[in-house]
C-alpha positions, 0 to 999 in steps of 0.5 A: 192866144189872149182874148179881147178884154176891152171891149170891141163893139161894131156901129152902123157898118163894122168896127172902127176906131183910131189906129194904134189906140183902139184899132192895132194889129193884136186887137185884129188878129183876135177880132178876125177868126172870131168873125171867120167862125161866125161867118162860117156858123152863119153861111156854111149851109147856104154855100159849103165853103171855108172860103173868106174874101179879104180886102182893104182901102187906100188908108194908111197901112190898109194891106198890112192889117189885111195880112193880119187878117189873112193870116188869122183867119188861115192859122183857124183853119179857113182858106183866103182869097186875099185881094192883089190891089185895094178895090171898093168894099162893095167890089168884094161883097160881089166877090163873095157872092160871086166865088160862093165864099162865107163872106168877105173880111174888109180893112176900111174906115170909111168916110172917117178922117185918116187917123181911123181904120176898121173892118167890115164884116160881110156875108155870102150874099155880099152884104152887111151882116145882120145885127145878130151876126155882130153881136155874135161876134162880140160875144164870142170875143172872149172865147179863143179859137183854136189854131187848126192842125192844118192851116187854110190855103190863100190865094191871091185874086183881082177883084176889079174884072168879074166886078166892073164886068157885072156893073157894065152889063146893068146900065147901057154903057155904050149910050154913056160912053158915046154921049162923052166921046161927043161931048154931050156929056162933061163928067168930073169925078173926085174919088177923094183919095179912095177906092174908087179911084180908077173906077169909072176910068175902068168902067168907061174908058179914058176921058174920065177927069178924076180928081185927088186920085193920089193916095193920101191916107191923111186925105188932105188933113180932112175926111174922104165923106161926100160933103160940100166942105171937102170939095171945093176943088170939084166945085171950081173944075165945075165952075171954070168948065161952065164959064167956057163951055155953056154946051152940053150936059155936066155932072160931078160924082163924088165918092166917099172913102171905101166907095159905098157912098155917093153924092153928085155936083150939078153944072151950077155947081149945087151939091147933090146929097143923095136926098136928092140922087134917090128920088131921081134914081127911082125915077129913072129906073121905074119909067125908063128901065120898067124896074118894079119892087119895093122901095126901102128908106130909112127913117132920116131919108127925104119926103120927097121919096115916098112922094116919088114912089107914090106917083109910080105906084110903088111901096115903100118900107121904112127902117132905122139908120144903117144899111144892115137894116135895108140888106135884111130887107132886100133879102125878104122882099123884092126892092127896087132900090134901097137908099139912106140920106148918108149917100148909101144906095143899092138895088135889088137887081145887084147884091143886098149892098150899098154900091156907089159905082154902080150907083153913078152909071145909073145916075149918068144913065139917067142924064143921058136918056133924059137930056137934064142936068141933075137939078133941073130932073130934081125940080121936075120931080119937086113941081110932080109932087108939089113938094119943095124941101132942103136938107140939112145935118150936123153931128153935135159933139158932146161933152161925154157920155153923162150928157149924152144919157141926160139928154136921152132921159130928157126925151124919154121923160119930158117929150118935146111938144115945140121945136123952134116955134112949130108944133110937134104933131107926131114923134117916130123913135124906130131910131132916135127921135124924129119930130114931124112939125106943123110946117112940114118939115122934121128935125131927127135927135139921134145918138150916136152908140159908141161915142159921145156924139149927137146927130141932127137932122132936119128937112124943111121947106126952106134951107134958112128953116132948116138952119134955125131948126138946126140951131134950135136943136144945137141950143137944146142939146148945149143948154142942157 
């Protein structure tokens, strides 16, 4: 068997890269059993089994990679349960809590545009591997498997029932169906061409409006990622509805491609990042739920969450960009809910995983049992805490690599002491370089680790502040 001699490396949440170029089938086949025998190094003592979940998307020739896999990881000798449909990603790290596996092995690129697949590597408590079970499994890449005497055992599984069963029991289903049975409550969904499709017709019966259910691994020539540019048909079903029904409560849920992203529309419509979603999320499940723990944020998260927490008497614990790093978290302490500006948010009473579904049944809980749209909760929360913020991010494309270490120099070398007119009065570089300003507001420079891509960040009083930092930050990077 060849080993990998180009490089793989695993980003933020797996690895991912362009299909037929970096991301092809020989390529996988020599990625998956390496991943199968770390998984199995890492869990064995925790659960005894040789078991590994593998599922996948709705991309283009997702179940077809899944096969690869499956196949790979049988020929060393490890036992598969292999998925009958595509089901969201966080659907089998519940399935491989729940069947007592070594992990679970996922085809899905994510929110990237439809050229892209990759795979997600999960552990036996059914979230993201730590970072050292990654870079395990890049070192070990250059190290063959052997192929066993006896290859491992598939079965095939439905990983929909045990799943929706387990999110149904967490929030008071019956209350949300009613409220949209009586038309107290108008709900549109766009599961933008993923896995989330059919979820929350599974979970809350048929008034459901889901919107591009179809599959469409090209996803309308843009990218399955909840944001504002890509949903302007859930912005007009949101419109119309209000121009002709002024009663009742609405709400719009978006999710992103493999269903481990939210993001929400009001009746206005305002979109609703998860800047947004988190503080009402803790809200809600703090005084109405009398759920208790920690709450974990990541450095590029809203101040407006710890503001939040604060008021409820809750801690909150800081880490850098990647829900890897909050799953860690979640393993060593008891959390409330663990969330990240990008749409990722879980709880502690679920797995250490992001879960976008369950996700949405705590937001349309949180509707229902407080009577308010999603932005007039949003407000309520801004005047408690006498903070009113926006929130913005570009991602900078670079000219390549050179730059994008230039510029790293240049902040490790020459700190940036002014940005956009307002002092720097402190700098977190737990991950990038986030700068605190005079005005309250923060602009975050972080890079990008696989590609030659900038990421900027900036929460600020006013949007219009926000563009100008944002601005600032782009003239920064391209003067350079």
């Amino acid at each position: 068997m060849p080993v990998v001699t180009n490089p793989i490396k695993f980003g933020t949440d797996g690895w991912r890269g362009v299909i037929g170029d970096e991301f092809t089938f020989e390529r996988l086949a020599l990625v998956a059993p390496v991943a199968a025998k770390v998984l199995y190094n890492t869990y064995y003592s925790h659960v005894s089994s040789r078991t590994i979940i593998v599922g996948y998307d709705r991309r283009f020739m997702a179940e077809e990679f899944a096969r690869v896999v499956a196949d790979a990881v049988t020929a060393v000798g490890f036992d598969v349960l292999f998925s009958e449909s595509y089901a969201p990603t966080p659907a089998f790290s519940w399935a491989a809590k729940e069947l007592n596996a070594l992990g679970a092995l996922v085809i899905t690129a994510s929110h990237n545009p439809g050229t892209y697949l990759g795979l997600k590597v999960k552990s036996a408590f059914g979230g993201s591997v730590p970072p050292e079970v990654t870079k395990e499994i890049e070192g070990l890449l250059t190290v063959e498997v052997p192929t066993a005497p006896i290859p491992g055992k598939e079965e095939k599984f439905d990983p929909w029932p045990s799943y929706c069963g387990a999110l149904q029991g967490k929030v008071d289903i019956d209350k949300i169906r009613q409220a949209i049975a009586t038309s107290k409550l108008t709900l549109f969904v766009d599961v933008m061409h993923g896995a989330a499709a059919s979820g929350l017709g599974r979970l809350l019966g048929e008034k459901v409006q889901e919107i591009n259910s179809n599959r469409d691994p090209l996803f309308e020539g843009g990218a399955p990622e909840p944001l504002p540019k890509y949903l302007s048909r859930l912005f007009a079903e949101i419109k119309t509805h209000g121009e002709s029904n002024n009663s009742g409560l609405t709400v719009g849920l978006v999710f992103d491609g493999d269903c481990d992203r939210i993001a929400a529309v009001d009746k206005n419509p305002n979109f609703l990042s998860s800047q947004i979603l988190i503080p009402i999320l803790i809200d809600h499940l703090t005084r109405r739920r009398n759920f208790t723990g920690e709450i974990v944020k990541t450095v590029s998260s809203s101040d407006l969450i710890p503001l939040v927490a604060k008021l409820l008497n809750l801690s909150v614990f800081e880490t850098a960009v990647g829900y890897k790093y909050i799953a860690n978290r979640m393993l060593a302490t008891e959390v409330l809910l663990g969330g990240e500006e990008s749409g990722g948010i879980g709880y502690g009473s679920h797995i250490p995983e992001r879960d976008a579904l369950l996700s949405a049944l705590y937001v349309l809980e949180a509707v229902v049992e407080s009577g308010l749209d999603l932005g007039d909760y949003y407000h309520e929360l801004q005047q408690k805490t006498n903070f009113t913020s926006a929130y913005d991010r570009i991602d900078l494309p670079l000219a390549n690599m050179e730059l994008r270490g230039k510029l790293l120099q240049q902040l490790q070398t020459q700190p940036l002491t002014e940005i956009a007119g307002k002092k720097v009065i402190d700098c977190n570089t737990i991950d990038g370089y986030k700068f605190s300003l005079a005005d309250q507001s923060w602009l975050m420079i972080r890079f990008s680790g696989t590609e030659p891509v900038l990421r900027l960040y900036c929460e600020a009083p006013t949007i219009e502040q926000v563009h100008q930092t944002l601005a600032w930050a782009k003239n920064w990077a391209e003067s350079n």
